[in-house]
Backbone atoms as SQL, in Angstrom:
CREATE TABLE atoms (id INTEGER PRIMARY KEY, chain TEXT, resi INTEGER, resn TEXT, atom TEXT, x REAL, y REAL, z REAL);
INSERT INTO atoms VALUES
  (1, 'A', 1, 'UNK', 'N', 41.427, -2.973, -69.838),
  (2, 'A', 1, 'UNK', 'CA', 40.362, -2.473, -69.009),
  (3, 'A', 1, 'UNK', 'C', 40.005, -3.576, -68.007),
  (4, 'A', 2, 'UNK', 'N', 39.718, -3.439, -66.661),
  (5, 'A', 2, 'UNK', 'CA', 39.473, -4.426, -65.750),
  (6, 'A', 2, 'UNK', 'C', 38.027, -4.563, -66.071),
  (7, 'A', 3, 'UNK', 'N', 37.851, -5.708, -65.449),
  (8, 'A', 3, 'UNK', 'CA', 36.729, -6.251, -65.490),
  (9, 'A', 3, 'UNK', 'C', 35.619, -5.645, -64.240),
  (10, 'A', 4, 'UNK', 'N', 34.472, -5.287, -64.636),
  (11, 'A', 4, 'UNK', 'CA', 33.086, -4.464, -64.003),
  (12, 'A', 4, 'UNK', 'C', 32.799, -5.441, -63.002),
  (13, 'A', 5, 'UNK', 'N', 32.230, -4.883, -61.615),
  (14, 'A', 5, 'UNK', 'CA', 32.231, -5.486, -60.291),
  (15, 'A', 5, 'UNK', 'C', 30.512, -5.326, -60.466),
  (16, 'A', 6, 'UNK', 'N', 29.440, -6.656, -59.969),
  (17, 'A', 6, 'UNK', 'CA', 28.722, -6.559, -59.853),
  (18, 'A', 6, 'UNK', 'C', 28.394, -6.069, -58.619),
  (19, 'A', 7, 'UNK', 'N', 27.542, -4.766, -58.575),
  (20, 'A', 7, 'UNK', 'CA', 26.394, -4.010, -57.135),
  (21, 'A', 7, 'UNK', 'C', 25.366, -4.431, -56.735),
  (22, 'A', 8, 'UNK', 'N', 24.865, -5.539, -57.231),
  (23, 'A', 8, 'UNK', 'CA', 23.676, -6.326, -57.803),
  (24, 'A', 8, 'UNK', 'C', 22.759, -6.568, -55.731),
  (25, 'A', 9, 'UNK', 'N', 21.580, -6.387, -55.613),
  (26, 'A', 9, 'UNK', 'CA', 21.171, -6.300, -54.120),
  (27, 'A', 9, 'UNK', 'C', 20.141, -7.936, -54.242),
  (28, 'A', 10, 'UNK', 'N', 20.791, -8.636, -53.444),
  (29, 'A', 10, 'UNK', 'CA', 19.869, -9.822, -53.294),
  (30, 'A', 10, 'UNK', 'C', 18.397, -9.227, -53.036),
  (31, 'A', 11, 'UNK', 'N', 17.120, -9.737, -53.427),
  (32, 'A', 11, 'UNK', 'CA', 16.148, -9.519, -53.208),
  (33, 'A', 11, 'UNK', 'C', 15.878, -10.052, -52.195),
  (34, 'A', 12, 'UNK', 'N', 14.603, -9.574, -50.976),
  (35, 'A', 12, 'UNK', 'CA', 14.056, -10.398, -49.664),
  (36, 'A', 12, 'UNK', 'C', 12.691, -10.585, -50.064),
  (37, 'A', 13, 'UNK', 'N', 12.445, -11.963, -48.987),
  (38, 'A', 13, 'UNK', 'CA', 11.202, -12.259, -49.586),
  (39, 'A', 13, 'UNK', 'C', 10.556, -11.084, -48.750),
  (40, 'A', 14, 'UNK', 'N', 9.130, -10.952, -49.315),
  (41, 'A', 14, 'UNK', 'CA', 8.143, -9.700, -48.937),
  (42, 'A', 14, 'UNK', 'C', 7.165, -10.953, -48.267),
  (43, 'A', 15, 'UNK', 'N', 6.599, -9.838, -47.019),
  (44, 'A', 15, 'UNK', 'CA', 5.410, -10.615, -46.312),
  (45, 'A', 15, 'UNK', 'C', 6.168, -11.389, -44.762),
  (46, 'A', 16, 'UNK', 'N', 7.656, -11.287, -44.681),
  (47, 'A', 16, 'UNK', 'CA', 7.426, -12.193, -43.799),
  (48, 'A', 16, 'UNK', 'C', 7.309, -12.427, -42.544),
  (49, 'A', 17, 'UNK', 'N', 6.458, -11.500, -42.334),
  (50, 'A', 17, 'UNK', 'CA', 5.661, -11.372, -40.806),
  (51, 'A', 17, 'UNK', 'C', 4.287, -12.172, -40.573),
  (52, 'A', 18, 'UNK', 'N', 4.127, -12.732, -42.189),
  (53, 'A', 18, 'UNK', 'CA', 2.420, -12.683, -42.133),
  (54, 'A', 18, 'UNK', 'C', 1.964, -14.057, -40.743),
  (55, 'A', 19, 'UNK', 'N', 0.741, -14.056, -40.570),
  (56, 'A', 19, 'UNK', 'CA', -0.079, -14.984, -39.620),
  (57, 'A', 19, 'UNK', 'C', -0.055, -15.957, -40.360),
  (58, 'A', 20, 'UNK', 'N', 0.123, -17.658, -40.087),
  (59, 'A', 20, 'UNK', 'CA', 0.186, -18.680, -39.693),
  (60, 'A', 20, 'UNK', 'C', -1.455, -18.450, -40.089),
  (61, 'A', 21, 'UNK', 'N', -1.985, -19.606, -41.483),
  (62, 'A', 21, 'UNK', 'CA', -3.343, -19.733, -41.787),
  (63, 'A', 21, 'UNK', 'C', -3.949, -20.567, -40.267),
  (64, 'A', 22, 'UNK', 'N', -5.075, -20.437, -40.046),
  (65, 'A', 22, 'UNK', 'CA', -5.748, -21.051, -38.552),
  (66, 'A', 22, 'UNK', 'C', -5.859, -22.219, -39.596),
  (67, 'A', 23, 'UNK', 'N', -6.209, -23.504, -38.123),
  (68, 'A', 23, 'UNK', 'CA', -5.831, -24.821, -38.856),
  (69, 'A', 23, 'UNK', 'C', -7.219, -25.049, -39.044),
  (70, 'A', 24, 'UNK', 'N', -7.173, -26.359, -40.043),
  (71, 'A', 24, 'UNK', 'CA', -8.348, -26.564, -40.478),
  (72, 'A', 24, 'UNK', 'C', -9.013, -28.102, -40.029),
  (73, 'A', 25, 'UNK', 'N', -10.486, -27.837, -39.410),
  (74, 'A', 25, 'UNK', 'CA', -10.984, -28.919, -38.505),
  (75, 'A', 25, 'UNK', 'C', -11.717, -29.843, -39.280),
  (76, 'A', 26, 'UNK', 'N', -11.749, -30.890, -39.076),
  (77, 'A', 26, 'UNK', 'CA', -12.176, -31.838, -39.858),
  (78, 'A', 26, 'UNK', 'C', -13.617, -32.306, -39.203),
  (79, 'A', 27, 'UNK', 'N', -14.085, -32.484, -39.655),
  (80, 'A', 27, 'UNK', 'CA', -15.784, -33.105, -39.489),
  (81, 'A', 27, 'UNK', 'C', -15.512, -34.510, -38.464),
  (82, 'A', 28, 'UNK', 'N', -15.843, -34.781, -37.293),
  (83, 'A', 28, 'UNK', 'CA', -15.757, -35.642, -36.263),
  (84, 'A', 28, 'UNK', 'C', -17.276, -36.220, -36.268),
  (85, 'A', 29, 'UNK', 'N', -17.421, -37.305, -35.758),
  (86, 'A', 29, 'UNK', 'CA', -18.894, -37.621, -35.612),
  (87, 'A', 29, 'UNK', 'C', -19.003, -37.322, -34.004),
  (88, 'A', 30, 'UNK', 'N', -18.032, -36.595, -33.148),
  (89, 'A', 30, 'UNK', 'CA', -18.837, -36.093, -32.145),
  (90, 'A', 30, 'UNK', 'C', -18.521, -34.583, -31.972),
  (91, 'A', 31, 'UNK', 'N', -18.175, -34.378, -33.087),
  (92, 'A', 31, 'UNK', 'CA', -18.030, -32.756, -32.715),
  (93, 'A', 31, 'UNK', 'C', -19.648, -31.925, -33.466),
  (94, 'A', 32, 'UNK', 'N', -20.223, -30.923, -32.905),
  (95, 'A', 32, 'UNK', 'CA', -21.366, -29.957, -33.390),
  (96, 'A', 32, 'UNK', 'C', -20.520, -29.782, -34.358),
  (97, 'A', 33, 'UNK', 'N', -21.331, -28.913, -35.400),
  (98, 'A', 33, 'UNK', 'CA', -20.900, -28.029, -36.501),
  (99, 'A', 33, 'UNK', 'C', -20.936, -26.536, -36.000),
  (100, 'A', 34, 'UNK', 'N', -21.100, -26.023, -34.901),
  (101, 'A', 34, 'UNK', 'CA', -21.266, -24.977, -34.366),
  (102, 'A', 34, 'UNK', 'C', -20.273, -24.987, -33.677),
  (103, 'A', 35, 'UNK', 'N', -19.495, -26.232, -32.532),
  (104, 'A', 35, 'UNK', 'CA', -18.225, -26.109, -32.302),
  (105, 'A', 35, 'UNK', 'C', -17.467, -26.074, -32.598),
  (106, 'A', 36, 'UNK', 'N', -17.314, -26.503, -34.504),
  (107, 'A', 36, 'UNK', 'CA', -16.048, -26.884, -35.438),
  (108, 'A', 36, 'UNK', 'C', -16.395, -25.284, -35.889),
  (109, 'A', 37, 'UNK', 'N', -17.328, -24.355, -35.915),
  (110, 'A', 37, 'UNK', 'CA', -17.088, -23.183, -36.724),
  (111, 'A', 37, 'UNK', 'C', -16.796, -22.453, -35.638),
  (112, 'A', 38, 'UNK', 'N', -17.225, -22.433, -34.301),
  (113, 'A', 38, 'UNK', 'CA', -16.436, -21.526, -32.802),
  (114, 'A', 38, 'UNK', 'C', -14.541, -21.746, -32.915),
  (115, 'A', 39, 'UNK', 'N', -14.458, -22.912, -32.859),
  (116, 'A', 39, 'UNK', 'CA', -13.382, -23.721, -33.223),
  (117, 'A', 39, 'UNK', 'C', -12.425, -22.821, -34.252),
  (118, 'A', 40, 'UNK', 'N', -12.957, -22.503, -35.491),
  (119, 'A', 40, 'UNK', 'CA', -12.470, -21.968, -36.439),
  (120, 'A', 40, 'UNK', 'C', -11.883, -20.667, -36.553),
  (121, 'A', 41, 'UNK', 'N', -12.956, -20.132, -35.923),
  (122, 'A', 41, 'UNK', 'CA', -12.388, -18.311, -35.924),
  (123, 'A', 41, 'UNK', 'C', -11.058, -17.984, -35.138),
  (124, 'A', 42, 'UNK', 'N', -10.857, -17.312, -35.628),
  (125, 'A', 42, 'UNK', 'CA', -9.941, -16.733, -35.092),
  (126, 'A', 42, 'UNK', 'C', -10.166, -15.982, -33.541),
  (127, 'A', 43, 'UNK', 'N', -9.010, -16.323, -32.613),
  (128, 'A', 43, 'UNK', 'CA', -9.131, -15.852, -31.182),
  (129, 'A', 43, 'UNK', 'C', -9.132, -14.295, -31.308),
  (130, 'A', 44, 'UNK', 'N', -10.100, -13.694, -30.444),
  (131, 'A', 44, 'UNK', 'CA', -10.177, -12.046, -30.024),
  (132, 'A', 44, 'UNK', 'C', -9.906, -12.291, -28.663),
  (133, 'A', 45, 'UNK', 'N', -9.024, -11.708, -28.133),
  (134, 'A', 45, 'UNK', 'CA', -8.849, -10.860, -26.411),
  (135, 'A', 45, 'UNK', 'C', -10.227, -10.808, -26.247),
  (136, 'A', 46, 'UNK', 'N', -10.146, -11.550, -24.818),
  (137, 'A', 46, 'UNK', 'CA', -11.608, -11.018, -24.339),
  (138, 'A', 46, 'UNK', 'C', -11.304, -9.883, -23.243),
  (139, 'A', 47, 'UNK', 'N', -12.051, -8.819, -23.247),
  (140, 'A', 47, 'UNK', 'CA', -11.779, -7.725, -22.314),
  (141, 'A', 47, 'UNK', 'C', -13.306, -7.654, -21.247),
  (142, 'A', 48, 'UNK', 'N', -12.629, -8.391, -19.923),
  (143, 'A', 48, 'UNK', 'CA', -13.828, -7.883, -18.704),
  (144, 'A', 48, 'UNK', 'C', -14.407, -7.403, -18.129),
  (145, 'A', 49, 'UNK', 'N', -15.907, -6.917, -18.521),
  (146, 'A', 49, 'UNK', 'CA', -15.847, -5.433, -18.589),
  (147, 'A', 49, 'UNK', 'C', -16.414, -5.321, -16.508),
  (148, 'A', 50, 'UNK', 'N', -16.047, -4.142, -16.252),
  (149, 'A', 50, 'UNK', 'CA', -16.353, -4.571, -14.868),
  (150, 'A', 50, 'UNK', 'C', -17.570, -4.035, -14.618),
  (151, 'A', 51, 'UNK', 'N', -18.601, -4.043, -13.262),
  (152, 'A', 51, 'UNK', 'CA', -19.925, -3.308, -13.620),
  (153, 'A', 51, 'UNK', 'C', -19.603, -2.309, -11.830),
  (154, 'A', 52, 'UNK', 'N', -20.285, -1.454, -11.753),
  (155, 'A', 52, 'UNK', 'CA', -20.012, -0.650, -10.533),
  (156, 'A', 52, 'UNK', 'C', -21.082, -1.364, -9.620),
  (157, 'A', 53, 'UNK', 'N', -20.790, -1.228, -8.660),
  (158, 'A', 53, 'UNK', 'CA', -21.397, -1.673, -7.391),
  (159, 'A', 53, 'UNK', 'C', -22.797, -0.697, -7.089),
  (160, 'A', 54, 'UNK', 'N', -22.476, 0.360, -6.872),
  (161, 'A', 54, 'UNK', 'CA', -23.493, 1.218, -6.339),
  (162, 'A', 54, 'UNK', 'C', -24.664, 1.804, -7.693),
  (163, 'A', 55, 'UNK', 'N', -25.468, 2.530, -7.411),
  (164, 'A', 55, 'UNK', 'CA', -26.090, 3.031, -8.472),
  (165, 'A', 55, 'UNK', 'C', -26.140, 4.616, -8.149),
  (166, 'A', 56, 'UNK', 'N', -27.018, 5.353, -8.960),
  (167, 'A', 56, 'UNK', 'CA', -26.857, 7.074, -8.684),
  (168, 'A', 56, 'UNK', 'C', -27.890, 6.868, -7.900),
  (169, 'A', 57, 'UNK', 'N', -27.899, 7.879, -6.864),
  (170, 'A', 57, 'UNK', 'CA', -28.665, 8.309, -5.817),
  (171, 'A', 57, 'UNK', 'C', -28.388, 7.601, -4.641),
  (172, 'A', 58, 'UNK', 'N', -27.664, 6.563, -4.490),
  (173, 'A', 58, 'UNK', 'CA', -27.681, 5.456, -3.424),
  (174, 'A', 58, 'UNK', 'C', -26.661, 6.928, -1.876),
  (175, 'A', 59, 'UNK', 'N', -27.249, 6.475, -0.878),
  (176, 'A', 59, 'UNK', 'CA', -26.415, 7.126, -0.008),
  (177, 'A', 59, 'UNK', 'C', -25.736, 6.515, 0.620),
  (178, 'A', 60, 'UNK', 'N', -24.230, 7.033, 0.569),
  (179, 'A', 60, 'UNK', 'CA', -22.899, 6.026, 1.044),
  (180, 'A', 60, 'UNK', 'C', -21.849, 7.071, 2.170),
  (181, 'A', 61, 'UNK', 'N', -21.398, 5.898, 2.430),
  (182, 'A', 61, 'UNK', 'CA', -20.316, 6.846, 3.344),
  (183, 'A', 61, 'UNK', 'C', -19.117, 7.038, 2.537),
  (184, 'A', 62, 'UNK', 'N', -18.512, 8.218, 2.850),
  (185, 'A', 62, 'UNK', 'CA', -17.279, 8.378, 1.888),
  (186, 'A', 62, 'UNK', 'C', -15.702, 8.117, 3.178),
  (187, 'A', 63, 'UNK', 'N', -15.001, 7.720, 2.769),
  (188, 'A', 63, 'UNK', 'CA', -13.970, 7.828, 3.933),
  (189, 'A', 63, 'UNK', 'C', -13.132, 8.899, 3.826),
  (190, 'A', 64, 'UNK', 'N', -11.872, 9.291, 4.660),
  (191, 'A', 64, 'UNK', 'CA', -11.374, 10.228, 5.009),
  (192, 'A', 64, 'UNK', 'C', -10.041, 10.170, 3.682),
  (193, 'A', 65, 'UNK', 'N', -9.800, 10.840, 3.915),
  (194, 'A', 65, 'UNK', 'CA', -8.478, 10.723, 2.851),
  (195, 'A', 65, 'UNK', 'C', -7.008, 10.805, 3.404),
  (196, 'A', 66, 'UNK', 'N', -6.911, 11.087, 4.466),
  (197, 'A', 66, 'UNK', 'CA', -5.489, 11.291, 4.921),
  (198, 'A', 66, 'UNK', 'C', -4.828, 12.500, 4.693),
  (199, 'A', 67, 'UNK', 'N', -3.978, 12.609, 5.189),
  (200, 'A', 67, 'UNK', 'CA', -2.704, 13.671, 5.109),
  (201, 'A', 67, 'UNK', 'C', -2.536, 14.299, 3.588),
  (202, 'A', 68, 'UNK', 'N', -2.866, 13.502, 3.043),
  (203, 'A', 68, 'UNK', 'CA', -2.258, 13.786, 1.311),
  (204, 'A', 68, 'UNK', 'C', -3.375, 14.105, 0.343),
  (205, 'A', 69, 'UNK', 'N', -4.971, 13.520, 0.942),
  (206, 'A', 69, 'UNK', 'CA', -5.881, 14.032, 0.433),
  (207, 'A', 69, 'UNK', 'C', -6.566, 15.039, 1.133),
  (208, 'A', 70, 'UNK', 'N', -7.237, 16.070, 0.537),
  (209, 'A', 70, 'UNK', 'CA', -7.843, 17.348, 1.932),
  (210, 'A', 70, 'UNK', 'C', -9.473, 16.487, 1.881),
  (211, 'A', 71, 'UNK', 'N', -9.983, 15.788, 2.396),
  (212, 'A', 71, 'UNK', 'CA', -11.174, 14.779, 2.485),
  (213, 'A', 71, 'UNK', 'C', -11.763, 14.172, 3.573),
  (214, 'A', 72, 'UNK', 'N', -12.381, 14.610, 4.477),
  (215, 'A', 72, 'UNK', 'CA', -13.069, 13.980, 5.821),
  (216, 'A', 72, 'UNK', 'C', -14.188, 12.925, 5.409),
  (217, 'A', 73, 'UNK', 'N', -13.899, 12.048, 6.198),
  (218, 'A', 73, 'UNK', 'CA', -14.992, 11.316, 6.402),
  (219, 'A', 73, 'UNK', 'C', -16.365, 11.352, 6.152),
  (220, 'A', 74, 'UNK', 'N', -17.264, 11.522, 5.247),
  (221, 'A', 74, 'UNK', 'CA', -18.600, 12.161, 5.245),
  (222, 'A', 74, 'UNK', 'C', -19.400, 11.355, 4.325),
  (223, 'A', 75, 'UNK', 'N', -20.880, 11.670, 4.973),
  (224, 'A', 75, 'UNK', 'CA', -22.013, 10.554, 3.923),
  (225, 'A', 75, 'UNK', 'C', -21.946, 11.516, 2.979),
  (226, 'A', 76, 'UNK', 'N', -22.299, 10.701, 1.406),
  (227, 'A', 76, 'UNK', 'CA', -22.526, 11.215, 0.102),
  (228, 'A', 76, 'UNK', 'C', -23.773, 10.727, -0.429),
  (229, 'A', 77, 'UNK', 'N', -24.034, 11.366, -1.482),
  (230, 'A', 77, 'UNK', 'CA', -24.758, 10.449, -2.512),
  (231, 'A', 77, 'UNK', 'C', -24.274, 10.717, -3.938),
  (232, 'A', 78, 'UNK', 'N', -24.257, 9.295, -4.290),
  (233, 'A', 78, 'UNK', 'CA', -24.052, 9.533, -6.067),
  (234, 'A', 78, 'UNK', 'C', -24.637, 10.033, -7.008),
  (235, 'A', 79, 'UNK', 'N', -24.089, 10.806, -7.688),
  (236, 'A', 79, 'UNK', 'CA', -24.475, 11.732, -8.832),
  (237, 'A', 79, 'UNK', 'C', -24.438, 11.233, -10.268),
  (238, 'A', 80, 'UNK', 'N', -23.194, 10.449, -10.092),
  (239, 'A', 80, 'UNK', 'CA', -22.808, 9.865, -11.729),
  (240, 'A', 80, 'UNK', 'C', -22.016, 8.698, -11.765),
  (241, 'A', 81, 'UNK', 'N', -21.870, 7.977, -12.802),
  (242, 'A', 81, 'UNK', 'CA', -20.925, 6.618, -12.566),
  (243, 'A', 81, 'UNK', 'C', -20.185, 7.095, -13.827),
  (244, 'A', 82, 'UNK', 'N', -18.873, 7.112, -13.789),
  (245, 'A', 82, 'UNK', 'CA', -17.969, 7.501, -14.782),
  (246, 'A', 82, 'UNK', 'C', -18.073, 6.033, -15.761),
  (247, 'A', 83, 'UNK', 'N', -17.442, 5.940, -16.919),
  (248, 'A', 83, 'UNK', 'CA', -17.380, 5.034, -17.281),
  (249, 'A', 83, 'UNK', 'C', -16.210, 4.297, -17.160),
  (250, 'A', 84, 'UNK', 'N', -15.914, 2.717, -17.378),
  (251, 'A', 84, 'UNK', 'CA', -14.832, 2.275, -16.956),
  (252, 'A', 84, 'UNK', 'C', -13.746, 2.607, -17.738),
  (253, 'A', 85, 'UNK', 'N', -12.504, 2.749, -18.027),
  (254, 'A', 85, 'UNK', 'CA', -11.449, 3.597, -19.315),
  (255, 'A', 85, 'UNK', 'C', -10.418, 2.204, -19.535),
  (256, 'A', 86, 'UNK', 'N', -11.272, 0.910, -19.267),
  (257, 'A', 86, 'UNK', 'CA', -10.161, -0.311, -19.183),
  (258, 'A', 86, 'UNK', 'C', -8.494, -0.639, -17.889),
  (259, 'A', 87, 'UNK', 'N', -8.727, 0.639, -17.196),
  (260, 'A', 87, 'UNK', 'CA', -7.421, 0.768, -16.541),
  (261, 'A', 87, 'UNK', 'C', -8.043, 1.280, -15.357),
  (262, 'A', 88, 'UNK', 'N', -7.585, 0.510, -14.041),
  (263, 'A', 88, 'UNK', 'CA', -7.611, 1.245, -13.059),
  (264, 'A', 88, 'UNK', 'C', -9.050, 1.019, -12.295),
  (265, 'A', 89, 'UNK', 'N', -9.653, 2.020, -11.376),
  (266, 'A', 89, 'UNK', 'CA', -10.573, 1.592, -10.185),
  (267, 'A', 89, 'UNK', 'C', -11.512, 2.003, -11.065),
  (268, 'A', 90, 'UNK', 'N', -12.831, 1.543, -10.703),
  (269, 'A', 90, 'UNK', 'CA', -14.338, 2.381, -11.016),
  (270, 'A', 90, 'UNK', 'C', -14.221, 3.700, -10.165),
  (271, 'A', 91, 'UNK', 'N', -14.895, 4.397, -10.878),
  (272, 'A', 91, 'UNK', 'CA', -14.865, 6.163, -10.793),
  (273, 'A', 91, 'UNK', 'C', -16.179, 6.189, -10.751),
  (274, 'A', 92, 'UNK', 'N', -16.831, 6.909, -9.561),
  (275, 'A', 92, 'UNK', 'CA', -18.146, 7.733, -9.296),
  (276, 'A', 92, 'UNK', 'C', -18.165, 8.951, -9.002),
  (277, 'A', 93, 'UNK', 'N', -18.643, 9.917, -9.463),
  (278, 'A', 93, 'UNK', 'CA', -18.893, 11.329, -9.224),
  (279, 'A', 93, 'UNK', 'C', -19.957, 11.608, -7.762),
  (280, 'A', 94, 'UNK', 'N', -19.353, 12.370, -6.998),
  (281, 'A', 94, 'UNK', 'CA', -20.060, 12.150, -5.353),
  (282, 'A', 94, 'UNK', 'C', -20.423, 13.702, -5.365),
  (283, 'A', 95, 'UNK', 'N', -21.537, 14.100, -4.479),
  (284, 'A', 95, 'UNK', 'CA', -21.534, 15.381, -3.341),
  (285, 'A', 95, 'UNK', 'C', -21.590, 15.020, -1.955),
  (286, 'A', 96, 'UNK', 'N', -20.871, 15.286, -1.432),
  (287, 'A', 96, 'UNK', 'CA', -20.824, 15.429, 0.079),
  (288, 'A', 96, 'UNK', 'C', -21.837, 16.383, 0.471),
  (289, 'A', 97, 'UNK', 'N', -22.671, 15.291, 1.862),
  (290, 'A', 97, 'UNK', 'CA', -23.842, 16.215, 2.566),
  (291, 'A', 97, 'UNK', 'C', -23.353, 17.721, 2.686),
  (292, 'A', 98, 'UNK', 'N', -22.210, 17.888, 3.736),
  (293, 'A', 98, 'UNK', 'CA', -21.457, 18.805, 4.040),
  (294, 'A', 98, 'UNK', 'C', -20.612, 19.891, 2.949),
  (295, 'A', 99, 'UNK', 'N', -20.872, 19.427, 1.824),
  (296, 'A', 99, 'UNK', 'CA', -20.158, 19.922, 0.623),
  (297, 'A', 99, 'UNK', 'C', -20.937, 20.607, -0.119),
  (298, 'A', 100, 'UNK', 'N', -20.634, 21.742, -0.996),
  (299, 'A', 100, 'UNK', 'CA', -21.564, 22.864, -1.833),
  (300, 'A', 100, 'UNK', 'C', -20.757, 22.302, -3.709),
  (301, 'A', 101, 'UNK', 'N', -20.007, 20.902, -3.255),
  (302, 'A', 101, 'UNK', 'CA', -19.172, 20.501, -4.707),
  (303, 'A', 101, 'UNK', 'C', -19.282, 18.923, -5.231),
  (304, 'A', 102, 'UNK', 'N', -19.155, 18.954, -6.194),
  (305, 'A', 102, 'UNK', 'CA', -19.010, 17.656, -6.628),
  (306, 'A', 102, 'UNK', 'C', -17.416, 17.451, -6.759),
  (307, 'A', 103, 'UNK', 'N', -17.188, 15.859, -5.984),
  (308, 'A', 103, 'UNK', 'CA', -15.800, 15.485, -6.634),
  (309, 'A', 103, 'UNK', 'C', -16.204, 14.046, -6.898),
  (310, 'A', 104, 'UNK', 'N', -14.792, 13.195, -7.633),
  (311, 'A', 104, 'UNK', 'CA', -14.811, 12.216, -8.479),
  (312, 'A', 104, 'UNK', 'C', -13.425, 11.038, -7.109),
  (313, 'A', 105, 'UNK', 'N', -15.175, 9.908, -7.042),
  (314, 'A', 105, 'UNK', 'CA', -13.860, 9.120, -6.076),
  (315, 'A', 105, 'UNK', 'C', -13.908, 7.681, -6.558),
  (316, 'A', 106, 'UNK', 'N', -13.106, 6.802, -6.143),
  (317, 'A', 106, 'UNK', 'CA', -12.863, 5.464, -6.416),
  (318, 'A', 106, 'UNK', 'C', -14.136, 4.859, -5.943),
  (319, 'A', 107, 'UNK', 'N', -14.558, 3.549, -6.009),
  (320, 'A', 107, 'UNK', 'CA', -15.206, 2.595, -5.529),
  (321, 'A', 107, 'UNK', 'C', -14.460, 2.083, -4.178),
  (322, 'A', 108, 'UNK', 'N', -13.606, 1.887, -4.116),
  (323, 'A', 108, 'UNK', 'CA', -12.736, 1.358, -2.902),
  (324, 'A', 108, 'UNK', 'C', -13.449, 2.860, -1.463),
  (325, 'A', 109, 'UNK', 'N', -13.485, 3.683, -1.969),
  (326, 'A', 109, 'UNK', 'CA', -13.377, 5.247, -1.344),
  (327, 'A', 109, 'UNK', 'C', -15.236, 5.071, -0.618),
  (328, 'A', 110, 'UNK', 'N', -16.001, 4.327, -0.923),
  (329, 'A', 110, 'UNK', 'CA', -17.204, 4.077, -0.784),
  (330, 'A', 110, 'UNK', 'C', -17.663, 2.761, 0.167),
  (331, 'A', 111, 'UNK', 'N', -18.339, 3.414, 1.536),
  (332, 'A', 111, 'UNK', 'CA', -18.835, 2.442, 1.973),
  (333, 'A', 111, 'UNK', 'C', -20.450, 2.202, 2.574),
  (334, 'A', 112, 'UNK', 'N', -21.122, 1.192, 2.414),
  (335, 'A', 112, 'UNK', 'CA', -22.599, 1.624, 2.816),
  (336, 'A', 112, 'UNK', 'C', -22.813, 1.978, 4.229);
C-alpha cells in the first residue's frame, strides 16, 4: 500500500490589516497635559463646512443662463438655503420678480 499524501492547509495569521497602536507620549517638562492628550487621540478628517453668503429674503440679481439654460437675467429674492451635501456649489432656492416659480440656483448664479 503506498504511503498517504498529506492535504494539510497552512494556517494564516488572522487580523492582519489591523491599525498600528498610536504612539505613546511621554511626560516633557514643556509639554501641557492637554497637548500630550490632543497629541494622543487619534486623527479624524476634518470636513469644512462652508457657510452661504446671502441670507433668505436678501434681494439679488440672478444672471442669465445661456443657450443651455432657459434663464434671463432677473432680480430675485431668496426663499431657502439648501443645505451643503459636502460636494459641489452652495444651493439657494430663488423666485424671480418676473416668475410665478421657484427654482434652485448656485451661489456663483447670484449677484448683489
Amino acid at each position: 500500500m503506498p504511503p498517504l499524501k498529506s492535504i494539510s492547509v497552512v494556517p494564516t495569521k488572522l487580523g492582519g490589516n489591523r491599525k498600528k497602536p498610536s504612539p505613546t507620549i511621554h511626560a516633557d517638562e514643556g509639554t501641557s497635559l492637554a497637548l500630550q492628550i490632543a497629541l494622543a487621540r487619534a486623527s479624524r478628517p476634518v470636513v469644512a463646512t462652508l457657510t452661504h453668503r446671502y441670507r433668505i429674503g436678501d434681494s439679488l440679481r440672478m444672471t442669465g443662463g445661456g443657450p443651455a439654460i432657459k434663464r434671463t437675467a432677473n432680480s430675485c429674492r431668496i426663499v431657502f438655503l439648501l443645505p451643503y451635501e459636502g460636494h459641489g456649489a452652495l444651493l439657494y432656492r430663488v423666485r424671480g420678480e418676473r416668475e410665478s416659480f421657484e427654482r434652485i440656483v448656485t451661489e456663483a448664479d447670484l449677484t448683489r
